[in-house]
C-alpha positions in Angstrom: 0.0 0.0 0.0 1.5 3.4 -0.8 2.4 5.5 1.9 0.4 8.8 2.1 2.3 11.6 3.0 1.2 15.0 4.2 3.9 17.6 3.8 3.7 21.2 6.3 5.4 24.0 5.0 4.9 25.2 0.5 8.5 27.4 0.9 11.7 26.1 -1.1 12.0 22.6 1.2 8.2 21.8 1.0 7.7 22.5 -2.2 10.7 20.7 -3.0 9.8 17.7 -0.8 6.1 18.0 -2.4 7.5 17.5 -5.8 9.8 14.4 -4.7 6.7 12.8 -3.2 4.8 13.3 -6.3 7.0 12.2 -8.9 10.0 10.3 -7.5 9.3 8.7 -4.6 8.5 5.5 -4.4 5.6 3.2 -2.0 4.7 6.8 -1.3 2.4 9.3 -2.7 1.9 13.4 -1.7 -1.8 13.3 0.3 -1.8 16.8 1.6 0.3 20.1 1.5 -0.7 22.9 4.2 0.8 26.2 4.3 -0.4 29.8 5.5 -0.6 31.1 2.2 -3.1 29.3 0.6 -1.9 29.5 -3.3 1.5 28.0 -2.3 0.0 25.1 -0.8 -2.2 24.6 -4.2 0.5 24.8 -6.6 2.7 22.7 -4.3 0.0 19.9 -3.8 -0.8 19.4 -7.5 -4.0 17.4 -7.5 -3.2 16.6 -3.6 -5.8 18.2 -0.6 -4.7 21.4 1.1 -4.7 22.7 4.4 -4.7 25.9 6.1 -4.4 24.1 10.0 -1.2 21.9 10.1 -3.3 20.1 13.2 -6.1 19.5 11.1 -3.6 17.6 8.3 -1.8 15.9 11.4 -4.7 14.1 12.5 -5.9 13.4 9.1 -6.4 9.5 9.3 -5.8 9.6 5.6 -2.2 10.5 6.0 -0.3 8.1 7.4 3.3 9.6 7.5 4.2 13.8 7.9 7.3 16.2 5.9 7.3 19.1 8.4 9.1 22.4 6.4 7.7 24.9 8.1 9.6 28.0 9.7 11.9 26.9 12.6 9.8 28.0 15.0 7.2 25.5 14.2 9.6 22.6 14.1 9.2 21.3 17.5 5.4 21.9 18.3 4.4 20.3 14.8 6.9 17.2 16.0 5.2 17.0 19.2 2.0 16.7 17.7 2.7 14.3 15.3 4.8 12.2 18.5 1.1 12.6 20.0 -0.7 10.8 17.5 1.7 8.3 16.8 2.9 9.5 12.8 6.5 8.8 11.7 8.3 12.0 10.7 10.4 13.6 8.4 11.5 16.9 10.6 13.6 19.8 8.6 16.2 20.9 10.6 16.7 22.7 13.0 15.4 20.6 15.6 14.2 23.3 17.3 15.0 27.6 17.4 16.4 26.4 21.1 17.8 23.3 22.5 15.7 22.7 25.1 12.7 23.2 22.5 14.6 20.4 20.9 15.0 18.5 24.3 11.0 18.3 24.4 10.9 16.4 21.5 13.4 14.0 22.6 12.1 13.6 25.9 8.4 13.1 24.1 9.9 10.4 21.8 11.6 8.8 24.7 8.0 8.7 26.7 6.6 7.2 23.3 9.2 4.0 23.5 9.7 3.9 19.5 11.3 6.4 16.9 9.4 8.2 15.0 11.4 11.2 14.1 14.0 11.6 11.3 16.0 14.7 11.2 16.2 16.3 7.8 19.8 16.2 7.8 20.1 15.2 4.1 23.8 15.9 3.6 24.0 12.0 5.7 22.8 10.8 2.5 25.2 12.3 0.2 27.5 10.5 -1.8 30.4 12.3 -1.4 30.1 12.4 2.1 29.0 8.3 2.4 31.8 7.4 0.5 34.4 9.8 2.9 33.1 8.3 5.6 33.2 4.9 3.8 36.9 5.3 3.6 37.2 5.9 7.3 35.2 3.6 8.7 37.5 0.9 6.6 40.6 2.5 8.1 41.8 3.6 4.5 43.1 6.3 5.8 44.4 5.1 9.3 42.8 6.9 12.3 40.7 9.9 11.8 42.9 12.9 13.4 41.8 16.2 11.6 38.3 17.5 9.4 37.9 20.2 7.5 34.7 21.5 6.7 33.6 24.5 4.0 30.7 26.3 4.1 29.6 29.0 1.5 26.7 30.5 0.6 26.1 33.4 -2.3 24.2 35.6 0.2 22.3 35.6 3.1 18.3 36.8 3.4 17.6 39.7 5.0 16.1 37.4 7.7 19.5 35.9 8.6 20.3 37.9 11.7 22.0 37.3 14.9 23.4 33.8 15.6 21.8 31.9 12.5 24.8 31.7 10.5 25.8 29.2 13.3 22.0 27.6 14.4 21.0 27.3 11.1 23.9 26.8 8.6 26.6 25.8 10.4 24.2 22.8 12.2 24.9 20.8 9.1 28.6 20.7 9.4 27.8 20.1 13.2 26.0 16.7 12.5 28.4 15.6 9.8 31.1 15.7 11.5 29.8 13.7 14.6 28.6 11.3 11.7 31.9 10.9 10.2 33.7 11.0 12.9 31.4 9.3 15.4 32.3 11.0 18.6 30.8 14.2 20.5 32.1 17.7 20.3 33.7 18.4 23.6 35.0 22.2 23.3 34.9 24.9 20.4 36.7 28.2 19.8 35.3 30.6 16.9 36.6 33.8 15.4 35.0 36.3 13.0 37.1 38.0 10.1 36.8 41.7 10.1 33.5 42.8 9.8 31.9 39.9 11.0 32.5 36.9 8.6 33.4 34.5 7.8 33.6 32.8 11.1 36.7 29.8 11.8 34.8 27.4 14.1 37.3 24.9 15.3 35.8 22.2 17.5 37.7 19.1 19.2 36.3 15.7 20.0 36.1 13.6 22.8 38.8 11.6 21.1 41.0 14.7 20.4 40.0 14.8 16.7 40.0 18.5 15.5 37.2 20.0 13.1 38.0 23.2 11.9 34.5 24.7 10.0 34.9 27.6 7.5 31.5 29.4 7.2 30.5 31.8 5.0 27.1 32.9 4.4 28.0 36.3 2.0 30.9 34.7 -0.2 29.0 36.1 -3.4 30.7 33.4 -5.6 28.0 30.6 -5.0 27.3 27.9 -3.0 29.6 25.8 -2.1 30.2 23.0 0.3 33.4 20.9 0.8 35.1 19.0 3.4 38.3 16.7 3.6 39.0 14.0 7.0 42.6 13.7 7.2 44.2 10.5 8.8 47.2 9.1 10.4 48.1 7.1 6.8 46.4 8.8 4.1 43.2 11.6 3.7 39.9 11.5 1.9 38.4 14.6 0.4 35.2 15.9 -1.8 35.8 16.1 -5.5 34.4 18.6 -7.4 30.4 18.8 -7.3 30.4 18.3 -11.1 29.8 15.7 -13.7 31.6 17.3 -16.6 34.0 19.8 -17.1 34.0 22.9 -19.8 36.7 23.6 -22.2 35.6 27.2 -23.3 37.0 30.9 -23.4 40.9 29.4 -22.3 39.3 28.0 -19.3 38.3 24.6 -18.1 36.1 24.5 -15.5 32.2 23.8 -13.6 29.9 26.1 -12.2 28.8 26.9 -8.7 24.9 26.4 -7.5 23.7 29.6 -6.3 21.9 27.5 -3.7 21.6 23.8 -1.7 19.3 21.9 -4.0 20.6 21.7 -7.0 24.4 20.7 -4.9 22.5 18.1 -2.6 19.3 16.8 -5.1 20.1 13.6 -5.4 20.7 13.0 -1.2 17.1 15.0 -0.8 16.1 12.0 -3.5 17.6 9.4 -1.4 16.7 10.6 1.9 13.0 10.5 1.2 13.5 7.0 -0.5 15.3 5.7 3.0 12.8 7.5 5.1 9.6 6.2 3.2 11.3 2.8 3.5 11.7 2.9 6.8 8.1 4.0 7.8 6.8 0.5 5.8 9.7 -1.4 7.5 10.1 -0.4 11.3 13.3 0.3 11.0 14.7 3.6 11.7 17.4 5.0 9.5 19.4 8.2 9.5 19.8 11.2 11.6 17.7 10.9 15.2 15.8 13.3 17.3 18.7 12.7 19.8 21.1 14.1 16.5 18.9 17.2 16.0 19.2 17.9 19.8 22.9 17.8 19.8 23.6 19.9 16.4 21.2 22.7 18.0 22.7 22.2 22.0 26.7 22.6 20.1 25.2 25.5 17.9 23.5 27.1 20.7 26.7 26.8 23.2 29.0 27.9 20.6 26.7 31.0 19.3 26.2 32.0 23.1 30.5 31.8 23.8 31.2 33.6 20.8 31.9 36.5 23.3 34.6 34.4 24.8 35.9 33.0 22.1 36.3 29.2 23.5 33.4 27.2 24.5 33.4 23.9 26.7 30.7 22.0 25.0 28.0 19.9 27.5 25.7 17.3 26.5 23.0 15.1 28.7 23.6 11.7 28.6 21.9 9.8 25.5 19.0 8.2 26.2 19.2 4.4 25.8 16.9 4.8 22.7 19.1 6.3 20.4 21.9 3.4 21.2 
C-alpha cells in the first residue's frame, strides 16, 4: 500500500519535498500540502488536498506519515504533535530555534518508546560524504585525526540575523562531523574575520579529533560546500560537485549552484527514498531526534561563547533509545 504523505510547510523545502513525493518517490504518494498562504499550498500539492491548520492535516487519518518544512519556530510543536498521535516524521532541521525546544521532542519520543522522528539532515545521504566516511570507517586512511569543513553560501536573506549563521547553517557541518567521525564535540573556539565573517569554528572531540569549519554565508561566488577528514596514513576529500568539465574561453572549469538543491538533489532524492522505507519497515534509519538535539545544543553553546571565544561544550547523557 503506498504511503500517504502530508507535507507542512509550501517554501523552497516543502515544495521541494512535495514534488519528490509526487513524482519520485516511491511506496509513497503526496496526500496533503498545508501552508499559511493558501496559493503556495495549491501549486505545491498538485491534485493533492490542502490545508490551512497543520493540526487538522496531522490528525488526518488519511495521511499516514508527515514532511514538516515549516519555519523553525514551528519545528518542534508540529513534531510534538505528530509524537502525540503516533505518525513517523520527516523533521527539517533545525530541531528546534532552542535546545531545550529540541530537548522536548526528545524527551516526548523517549516517553513514546519507539522512533518516529528523522531529522532532515540530508547531507547523511550524500555520496560524497558516504563514500568519505566509507573510507574511514574501513581505516583507508588510518585513524581519523583532523576534518575540515567548508561552508559558503552566495548571500544571506535579510532574515538571517543574529546567531543563524551558526543555528542554522553551520548545524549541518555540526552533524556531519559527529557522523563521520562518530564521537561528541567536547570544546569549540570561533573567530570572525573583520566585519563579522566569515567565522573559523574549530571544535575538538572527545577523542582529540580536530574540526575546523569555514562558514561563510555572503561569499558572493555561489554555494559551495566541501570538506576533507585527514588520517594518520592517508586523507579522503570531496571532488568537485560536477559531472563534466568545460573547455571554453581558455578555461576549463564547472559552475557553482547559487543554492543547496541543485548541490544536494540527489541525497534530498535518497533521503525521502530511506525515510519512506523505513516507515513501511520499522526500521529507523538516519539522523535521530537525539542528533537534532545535539547539532542545535553545540550551535546554541557555541553562538552563546562567541563572546569568549572558547566554549566547553555539554551534553546530557543519550538516552538508551538512540543506542
Amino acid at each position: 500500500m503506498s504511503l500517504g504523505v502530508g507535507v507542512i510547510g509550501a517554501g523552497v523545502m516543502g515544495a521541494y519535498h512535495a514534488r519528490l513525493l509526487r513524482d519520485s518517490t516511491g511506496g509513497a504518494h503526496l496526500a496533503a500540502v498545508c501552508d499559511a498562504d493558501p496559493s503556495r499550498a495549491v501549486q505545491a500539492a498538485g491534485e493533492a488536498r490542502t490545508f490551512s491548520d497543520p493540526l487538522a492535516l496531522i490528525a488526518d487519518p488519511g495521511i499516514r506519515a508527515v514532511v514538516i518544512a515549516s519555519p523553525d519556530a514551528t519545528h518542534a510543536p508540529l513534531a510534538l504533535a505528530c509524537l502525540r498521535v503516533g505518525k513517523p516524521v520527516l523533521l527539517e532541521k533545525p530541531i528546534a530555534p532552542t535546545a531545550a525546544e529540541g530537548w522536548q521532542v526528545v524527551e516526548a519520543e523517549v516517553a513514546l518508546g519507539r522512533r518516529l522522528v528523522q531529522m532532515g539532515y540530508m547531507r547523511r545521504f550524500d555520496g560524497a560524504y558516504l563514500e568519505m566516511k566509507a573510507a574511514a570507517d574501513k581505516g583507508l586512511i588510518g585513524a581519523p585525526v583532523l576534518l575540515h569543513n567548508i561552508h559558503r553560501n552566495p548571500g544571506a536573506p535579510d532574515w538571517f540575523t543574529g546567531p543563524m549563521p551558526i543555528t542554522n547553517s553551520f548545524v549541518h557541518e555540526i552533524d556531519a562531523s559527529r557522523w563521520l567521525l562518530g564521537a561528541e564535540m567536547v570544546s569549540a573556539s570561533i573567530h570572525a574575520a573583520p566585519g563579522g565573517e566569515p567565522l573559523m569554528i574549530t571544535m575538538e572531540t572527545s577523542r582529540s579529533e580536530i574540526v575546523s569549519s569555514e562558514v561563510f554565508i555572503n561569499a558572493a561566488y555561489g554555494y559551495h560546500v566541501h570538506a576533507e577528514l585527514v588520517g594518520r596514513r592517508g586523507t579522503v576529500a570531496m571532488a568537485a560537485p560536477a559531472l563534466a568539465l568545460v573547455n571554453s574561453d581558455g578555461r576549463q572549469g564547472f559552475g557553482f549552484p547559487d543554492n543547496w538543491v541543485p548541490r544536494f538533489a540527489q541525497a534530498y532524492r535518497d533521503q525521502m527514498q530511506a525515510w519512506v522505507r523505513s516507515v513501511a519497515t520499522g526500521v529507523p534509519i538516519g539522523p535521530s531526534a537525539w542528533d537534532g538535539f545535539c547539532a542545535t545544543s553545540v550551535a546554541e553553546q557555541i553562538a552563546r561563547g562567541m563572546a569568549q571565544g572558547r566554549t566547553q561544550l555539554v551534553l546530557p547523557a543519550r538516552p538508551s533509545l538512540y543506542d
